[in-house]
C-alpha positions as CSV (number, residue, x, y, z in Angstrom):
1,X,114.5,85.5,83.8
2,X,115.9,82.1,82.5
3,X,112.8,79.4,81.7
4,X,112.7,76.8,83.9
5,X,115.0,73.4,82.6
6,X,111.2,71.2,81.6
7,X,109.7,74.9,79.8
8,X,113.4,74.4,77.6
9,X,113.1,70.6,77.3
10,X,109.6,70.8,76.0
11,X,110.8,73.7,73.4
12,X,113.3,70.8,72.7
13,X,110.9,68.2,71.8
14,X,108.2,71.1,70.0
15,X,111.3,72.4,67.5
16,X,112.4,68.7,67.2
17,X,116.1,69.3,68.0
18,X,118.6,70.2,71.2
19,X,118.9,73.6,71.8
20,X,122.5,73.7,73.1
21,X,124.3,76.3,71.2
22,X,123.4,80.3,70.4
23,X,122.5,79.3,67.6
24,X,120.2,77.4,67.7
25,X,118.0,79.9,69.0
26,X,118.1,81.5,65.3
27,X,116.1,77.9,64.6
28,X,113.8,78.1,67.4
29,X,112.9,82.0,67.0
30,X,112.1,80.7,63.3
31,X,109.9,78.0,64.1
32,X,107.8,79.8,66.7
33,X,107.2,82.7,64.1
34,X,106.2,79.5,61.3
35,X,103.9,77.9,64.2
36,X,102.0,80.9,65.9
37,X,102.7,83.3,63.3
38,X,104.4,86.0,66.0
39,X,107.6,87.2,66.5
40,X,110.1,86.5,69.0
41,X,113.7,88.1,68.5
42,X,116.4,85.6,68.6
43,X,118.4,87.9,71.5
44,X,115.5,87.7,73.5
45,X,115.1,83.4,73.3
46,X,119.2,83.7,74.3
47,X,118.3,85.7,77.5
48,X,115.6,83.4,78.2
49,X,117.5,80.2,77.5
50,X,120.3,81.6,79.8
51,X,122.7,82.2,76.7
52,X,123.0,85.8,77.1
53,X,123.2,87.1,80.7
54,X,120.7,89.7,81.3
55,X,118.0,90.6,84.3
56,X,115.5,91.9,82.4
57,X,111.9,90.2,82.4
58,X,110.4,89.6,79.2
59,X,107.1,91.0,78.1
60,X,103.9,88.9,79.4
61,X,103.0,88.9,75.5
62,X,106.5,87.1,74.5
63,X,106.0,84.3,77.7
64,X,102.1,84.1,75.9
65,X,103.7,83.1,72.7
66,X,105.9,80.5,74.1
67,X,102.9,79.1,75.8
68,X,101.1,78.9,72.4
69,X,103.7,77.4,70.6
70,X,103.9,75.0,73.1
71,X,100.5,74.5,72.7
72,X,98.8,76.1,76.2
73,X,96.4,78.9,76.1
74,X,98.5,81.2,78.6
75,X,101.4,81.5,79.8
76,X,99.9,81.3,83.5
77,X,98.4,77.9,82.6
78,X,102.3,76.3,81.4
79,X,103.5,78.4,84.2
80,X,101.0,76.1,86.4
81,X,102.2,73.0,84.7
82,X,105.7,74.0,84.9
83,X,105.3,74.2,89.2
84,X,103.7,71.2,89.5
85,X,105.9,69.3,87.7
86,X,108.7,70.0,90.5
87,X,109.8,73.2,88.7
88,X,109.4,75.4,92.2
89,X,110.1,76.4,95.4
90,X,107.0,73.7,96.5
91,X,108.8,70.6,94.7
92,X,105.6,68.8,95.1
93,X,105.0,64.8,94.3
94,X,102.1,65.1,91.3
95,X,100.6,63.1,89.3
96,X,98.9,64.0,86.0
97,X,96.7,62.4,82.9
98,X,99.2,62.5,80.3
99,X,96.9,63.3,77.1
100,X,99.0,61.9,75.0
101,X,99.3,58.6,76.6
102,X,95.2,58.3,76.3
103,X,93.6,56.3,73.4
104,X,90.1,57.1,72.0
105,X,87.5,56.0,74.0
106,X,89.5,56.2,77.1
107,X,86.8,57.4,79.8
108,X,88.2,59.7,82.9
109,X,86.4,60.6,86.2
110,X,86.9,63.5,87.2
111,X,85.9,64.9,91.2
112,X,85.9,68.0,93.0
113,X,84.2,70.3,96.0
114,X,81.9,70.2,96.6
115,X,80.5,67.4,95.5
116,X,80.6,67.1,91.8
117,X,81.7,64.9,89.5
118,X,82.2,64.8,85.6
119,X,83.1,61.5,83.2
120,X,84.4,62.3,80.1
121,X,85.1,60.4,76.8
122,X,88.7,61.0,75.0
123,X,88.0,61.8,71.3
124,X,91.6,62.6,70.2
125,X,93.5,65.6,69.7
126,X,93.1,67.0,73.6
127,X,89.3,67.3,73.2
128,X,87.1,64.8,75.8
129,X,82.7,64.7,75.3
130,X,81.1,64.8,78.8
131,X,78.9,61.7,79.2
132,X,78.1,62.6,82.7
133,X,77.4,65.4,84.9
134,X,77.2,65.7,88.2
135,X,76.5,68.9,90.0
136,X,78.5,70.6,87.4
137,X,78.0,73.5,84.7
138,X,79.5,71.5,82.6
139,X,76.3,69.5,80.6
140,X,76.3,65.8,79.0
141,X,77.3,66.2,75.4
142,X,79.6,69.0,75.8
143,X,82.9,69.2,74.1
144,X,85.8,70.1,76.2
145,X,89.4,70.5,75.1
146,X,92.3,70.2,77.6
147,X,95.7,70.4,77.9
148,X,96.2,68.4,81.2
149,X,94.5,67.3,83.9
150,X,96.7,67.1,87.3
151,X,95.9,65.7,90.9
152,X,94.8,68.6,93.0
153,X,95.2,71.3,90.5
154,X,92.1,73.3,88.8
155,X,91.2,72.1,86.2
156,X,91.6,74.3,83.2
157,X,89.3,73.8,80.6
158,X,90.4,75.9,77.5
159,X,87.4,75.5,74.9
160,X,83.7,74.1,76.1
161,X,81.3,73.8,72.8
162,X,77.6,73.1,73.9
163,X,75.4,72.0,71.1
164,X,77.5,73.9,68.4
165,X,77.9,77.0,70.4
166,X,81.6,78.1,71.9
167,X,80.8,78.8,75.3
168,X,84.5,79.7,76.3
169,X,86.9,78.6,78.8
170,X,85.8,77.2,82.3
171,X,87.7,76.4,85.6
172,X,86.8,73.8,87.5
173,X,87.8,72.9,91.3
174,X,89.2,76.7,91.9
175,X,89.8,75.9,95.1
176,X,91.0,72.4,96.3
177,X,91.8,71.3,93.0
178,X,90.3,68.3,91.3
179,X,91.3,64.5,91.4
180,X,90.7,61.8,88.7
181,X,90.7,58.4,88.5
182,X,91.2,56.7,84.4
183,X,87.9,54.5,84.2
């Protein structure tokens, strides 16, 4: 299995350099180790880069690593991410909230089957307050902390605090998928 070309661009831009050579998966294995404090050997970033060729899937534990350093909470959820940018069979037309484009106080509707709808408040730092709550578990004044938030995918909520207490992850739109408009 060689990652997809966007999975190795966004290692790229997470390490802060190209990663053109076979050796510069000496660099990368080094900074993943320094950022998520697991191991990855440097042979097995070749084979996954495409430097070294070589058939054999890697552990679900060494993709789950990745994902973390690239700062998702599975592997499934960059995996997700990765398909609906165009990295698939489905080479599908989406678009997407890109967090980092958002500027506190930024509000975002969120809708999705059936009939529920949540607005939420960017605080910074991928994590949103819910200042209204429509048919959905998720309450007014609960923190949520995303990575993304695409047209007609579920939304993946990776931490929801409620009054202090960490309640988890939550899904919502499982599905059809949820739209948003930027308020």
């Amino acid at each position: 299995m060689i990652l997809s070309p966007n999975i190795i661009q966004l290692l790229e831009k997470r390490c802060g350099h190209p990663i053109s050579l076979p050796v510069h998966c000496s660099t990368l294995a080094l900074d993943i180790e320094s950022c998520t404090g697991e191991h990855i050997g440097v042979n097995t970033i070749k084979r996954l880069l495409g430097f070294i060729n070589d058939e054999r899937q890697p552990r679900e534990s060494t993709l789950h690593i990745i994902a973390n350093y690239l700062g998702y909470d599975s592997w499934e959820t960059l995996k997700m991410i990765d398909e609906a940018q165009g990295n698939s069979d489905f080479n599908i037309d989406v678009e997407q909230v890109w967090l980092e484009s958002l500027q506190i106080g930024d509000l975002i509707e969120i809708t999705y089957s059936p009939n529920r709808r949540v607005v939420i408040l960017y605080n910074g730092e991928n994590v949103f307050t819910v200042k209204e709550s429509g048919n959905s578990k998720l309450c007014v004044g609960d923190a949520i902390t995303l990575s993304h938030i695409i047209n007609g995918y579920p939304l993946l909520v990776e931490k929801v605090v409620r009054e202090g207490k960490d309640l988890g992850q939550f899904v919502a739109g499982k599905a059809q998928g949820v739209k948003f408009k930027i308020l």
